[in-house]
SENU-517919 format. One record per atom (N, C-alpha, C): atom name; x, y, z; residue number from 0; residue in one letter. Coordinates in steps of 0.001 Angstrom, whole numbers. Layout:
SENU-517919
CA|X|Y|Z|NUM|A
...
***
This chain:
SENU-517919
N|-30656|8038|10769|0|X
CA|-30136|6705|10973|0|X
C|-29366|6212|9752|0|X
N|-29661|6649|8789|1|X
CA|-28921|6192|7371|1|X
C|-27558|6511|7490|1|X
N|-27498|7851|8296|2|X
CA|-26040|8316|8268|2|X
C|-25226|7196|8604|2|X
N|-25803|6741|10115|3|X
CA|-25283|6129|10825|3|X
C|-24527|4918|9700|3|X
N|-25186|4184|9496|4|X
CA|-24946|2947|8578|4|X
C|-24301|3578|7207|4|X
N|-24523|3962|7008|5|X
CA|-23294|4746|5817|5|X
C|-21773|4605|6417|5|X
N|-21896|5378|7160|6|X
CA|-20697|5540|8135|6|X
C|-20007|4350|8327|6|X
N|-20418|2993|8908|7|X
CA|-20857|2315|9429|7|X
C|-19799|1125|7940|7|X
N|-20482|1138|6968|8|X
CA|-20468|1012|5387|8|X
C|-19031|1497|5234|8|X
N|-18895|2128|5392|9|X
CA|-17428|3005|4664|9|X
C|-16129|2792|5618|9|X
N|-16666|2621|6773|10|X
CA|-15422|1720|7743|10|X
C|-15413|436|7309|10|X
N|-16504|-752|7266|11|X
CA|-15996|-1833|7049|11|X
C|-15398|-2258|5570|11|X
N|-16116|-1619|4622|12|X
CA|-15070|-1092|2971|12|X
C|-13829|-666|3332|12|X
N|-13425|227|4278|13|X
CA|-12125|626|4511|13|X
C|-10737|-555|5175|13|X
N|-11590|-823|6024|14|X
CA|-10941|-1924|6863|14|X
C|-10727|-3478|5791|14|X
N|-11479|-3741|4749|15|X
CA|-11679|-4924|3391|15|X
C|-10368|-4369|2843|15|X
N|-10325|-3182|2667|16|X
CA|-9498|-2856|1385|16|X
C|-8437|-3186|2124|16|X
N|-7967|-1935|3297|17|X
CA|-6775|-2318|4169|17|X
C|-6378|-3594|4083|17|X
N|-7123|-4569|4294|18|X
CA|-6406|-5911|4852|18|X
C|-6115|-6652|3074|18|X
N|-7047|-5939|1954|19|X
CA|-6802|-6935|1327|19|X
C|-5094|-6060|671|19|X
N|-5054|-5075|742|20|X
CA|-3453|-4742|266|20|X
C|-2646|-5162|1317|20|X
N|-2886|-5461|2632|21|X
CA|-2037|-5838|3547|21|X
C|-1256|-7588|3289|21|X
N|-2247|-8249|3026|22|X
CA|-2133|-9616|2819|22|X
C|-1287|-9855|1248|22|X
N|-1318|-9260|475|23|X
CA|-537|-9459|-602|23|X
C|1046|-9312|-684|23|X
N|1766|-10383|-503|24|X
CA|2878|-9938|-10|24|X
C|3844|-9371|-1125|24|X
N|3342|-9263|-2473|25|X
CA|4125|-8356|-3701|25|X
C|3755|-6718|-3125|25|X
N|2591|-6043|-2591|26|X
CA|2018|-4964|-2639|26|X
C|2066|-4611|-469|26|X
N|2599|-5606|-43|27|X
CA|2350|-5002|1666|27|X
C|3170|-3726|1939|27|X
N|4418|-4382|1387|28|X
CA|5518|-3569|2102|28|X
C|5796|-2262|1540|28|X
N|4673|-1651|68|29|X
CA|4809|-840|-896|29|X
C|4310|279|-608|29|X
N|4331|1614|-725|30|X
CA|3799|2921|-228|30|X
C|1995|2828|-1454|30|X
N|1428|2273|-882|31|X
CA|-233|2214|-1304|31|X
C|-1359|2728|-595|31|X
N|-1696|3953|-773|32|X
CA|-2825|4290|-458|32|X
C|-3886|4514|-775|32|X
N|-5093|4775|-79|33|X
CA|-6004|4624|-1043|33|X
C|-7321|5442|-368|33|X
N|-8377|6139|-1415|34|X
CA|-8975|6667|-1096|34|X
C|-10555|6266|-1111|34|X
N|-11800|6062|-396|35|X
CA|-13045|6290|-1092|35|X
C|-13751|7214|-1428|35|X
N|-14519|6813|-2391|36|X
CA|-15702|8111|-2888|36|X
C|-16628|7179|-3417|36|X
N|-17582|7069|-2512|37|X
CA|-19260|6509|-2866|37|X
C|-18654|5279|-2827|37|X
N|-18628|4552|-4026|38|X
CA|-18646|2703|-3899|38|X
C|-17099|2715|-5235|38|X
N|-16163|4212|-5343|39|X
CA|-15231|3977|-6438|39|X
C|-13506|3967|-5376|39|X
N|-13239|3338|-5301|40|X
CA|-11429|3325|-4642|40|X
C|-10783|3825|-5640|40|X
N|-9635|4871|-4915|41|X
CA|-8949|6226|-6146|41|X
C|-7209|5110|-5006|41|X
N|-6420|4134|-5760|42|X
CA|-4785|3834|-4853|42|X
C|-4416|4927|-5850|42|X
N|-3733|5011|-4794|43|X
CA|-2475|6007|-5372|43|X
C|-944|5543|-4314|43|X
N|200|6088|-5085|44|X
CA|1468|5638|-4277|44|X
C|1740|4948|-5363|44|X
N|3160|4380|-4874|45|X
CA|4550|3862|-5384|45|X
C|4520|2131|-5430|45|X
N|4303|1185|-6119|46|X
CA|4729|113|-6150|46|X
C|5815|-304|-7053|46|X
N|6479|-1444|-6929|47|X
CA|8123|-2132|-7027|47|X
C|7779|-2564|-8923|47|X
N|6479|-2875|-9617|48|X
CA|6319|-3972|-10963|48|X
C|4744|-4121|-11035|48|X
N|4852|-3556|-12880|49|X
CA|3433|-3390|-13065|49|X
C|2496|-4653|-12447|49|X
N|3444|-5790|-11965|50|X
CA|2360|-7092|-11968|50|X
C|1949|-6755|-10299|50|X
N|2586|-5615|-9135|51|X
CA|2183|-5297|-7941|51|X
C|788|-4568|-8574|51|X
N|1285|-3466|-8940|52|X
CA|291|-2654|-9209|52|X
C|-1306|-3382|-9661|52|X
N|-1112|-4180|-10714|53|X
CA|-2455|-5062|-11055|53|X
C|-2673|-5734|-10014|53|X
N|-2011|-6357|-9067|54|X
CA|-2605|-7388|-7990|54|X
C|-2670|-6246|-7189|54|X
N|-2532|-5101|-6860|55|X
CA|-3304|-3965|-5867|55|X
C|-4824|-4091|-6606|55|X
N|-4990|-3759|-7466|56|X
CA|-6124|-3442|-8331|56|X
C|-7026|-4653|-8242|56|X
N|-6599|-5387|-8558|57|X
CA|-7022|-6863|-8840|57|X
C|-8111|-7227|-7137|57|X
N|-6849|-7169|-6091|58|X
CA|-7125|-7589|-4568|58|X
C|-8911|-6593|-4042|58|X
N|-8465|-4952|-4899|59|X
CA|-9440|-4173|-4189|59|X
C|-10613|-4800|-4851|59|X
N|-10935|-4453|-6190|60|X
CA|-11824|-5102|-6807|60|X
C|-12863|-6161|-6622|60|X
N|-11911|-7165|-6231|61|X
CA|-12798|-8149|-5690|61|X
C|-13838|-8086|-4205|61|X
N|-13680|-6842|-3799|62|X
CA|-13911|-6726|-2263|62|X
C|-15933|-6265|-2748|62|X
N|-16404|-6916|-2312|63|X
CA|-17788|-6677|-2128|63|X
C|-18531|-5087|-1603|63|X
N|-18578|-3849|-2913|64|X
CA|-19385|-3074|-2758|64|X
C|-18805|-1877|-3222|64|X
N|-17343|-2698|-4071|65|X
CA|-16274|-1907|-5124|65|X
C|-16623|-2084|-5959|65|X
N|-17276|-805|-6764|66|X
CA|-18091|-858|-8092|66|X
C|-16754|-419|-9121|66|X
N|-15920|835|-8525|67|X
CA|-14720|561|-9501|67|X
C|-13483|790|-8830|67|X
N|-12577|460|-9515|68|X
CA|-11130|1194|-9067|68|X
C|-10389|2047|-9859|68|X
N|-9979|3294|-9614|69|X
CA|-9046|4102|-10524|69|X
C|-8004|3773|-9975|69|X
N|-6998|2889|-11028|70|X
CA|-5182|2724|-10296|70|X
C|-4364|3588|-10482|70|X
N|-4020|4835|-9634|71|X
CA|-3388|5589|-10006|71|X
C|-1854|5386|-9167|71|X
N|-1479|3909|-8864|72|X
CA|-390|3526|-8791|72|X
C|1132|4077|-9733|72|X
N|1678|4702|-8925|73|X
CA|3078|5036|-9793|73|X
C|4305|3580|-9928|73|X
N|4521|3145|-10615|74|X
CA|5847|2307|-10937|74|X
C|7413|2173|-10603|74|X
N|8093|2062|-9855|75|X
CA|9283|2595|-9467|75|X
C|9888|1057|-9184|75|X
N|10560|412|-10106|76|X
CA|11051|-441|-10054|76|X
C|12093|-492|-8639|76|X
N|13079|466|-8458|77|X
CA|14149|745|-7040|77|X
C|13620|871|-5982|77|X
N|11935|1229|-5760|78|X
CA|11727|1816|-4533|78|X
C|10345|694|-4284|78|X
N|10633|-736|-4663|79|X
CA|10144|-2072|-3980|79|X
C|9488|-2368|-2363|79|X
N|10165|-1747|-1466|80|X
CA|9980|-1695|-32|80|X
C|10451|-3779|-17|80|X
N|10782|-4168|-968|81|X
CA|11235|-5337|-583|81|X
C|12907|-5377|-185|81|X
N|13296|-6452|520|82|X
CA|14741|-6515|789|82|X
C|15572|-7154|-506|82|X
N|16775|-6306|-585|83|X
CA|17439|-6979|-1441|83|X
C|18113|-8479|-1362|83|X
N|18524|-9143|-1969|84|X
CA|19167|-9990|-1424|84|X
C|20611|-10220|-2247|84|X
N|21676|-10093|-1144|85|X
CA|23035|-9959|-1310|85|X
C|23793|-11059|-1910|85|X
N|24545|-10918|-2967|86|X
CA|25344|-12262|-3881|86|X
C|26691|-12736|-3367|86|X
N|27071|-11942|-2082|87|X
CA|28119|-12133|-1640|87|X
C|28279|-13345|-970|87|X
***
């Protein structure tokens, strides 16, 4: 039965994290993924500015039963997933 609720545990941690990178609108539109192991989240992927990357980190963190986060977020200022906006 433990399994069960483990299981159980690691979907609703999964589904916390999901929504909390979803809702951040510096980090939604950004290639962020992310992995568990026990109670530690491993993001990895591409965000637009170190201040995405910390509010990825920042958002998981706070999620109830995230003991740590490794940010292994890469930096790519060009590859934002945000729209540009045209001066013409």
């Amino acid at each position: 039965m433990s399994q069960h609720i483990t299981i159980d545990h690691a979907h609703q941690m999964s589904e916390l994290i999901k929504q909390a990178i979803s809702t951040s609108v510096l980090v939604a539109n950004q290639n962020v993924e992310y992995q568990i192991e026990q109670e530690q989240v491993v993001l990895t992927g591409i965000v637009g500015s170190y201040y995405a990357k910390q509010l990825a980190q920042e958002s998981v963190s706070r999620i109830q039963g995230v003991r740590q986060v490794h940010n292994r977020l890469t930096v790519t200022p060009d590859q934002t997933g945000q729209p540009t906006l045209s001066t013409n």
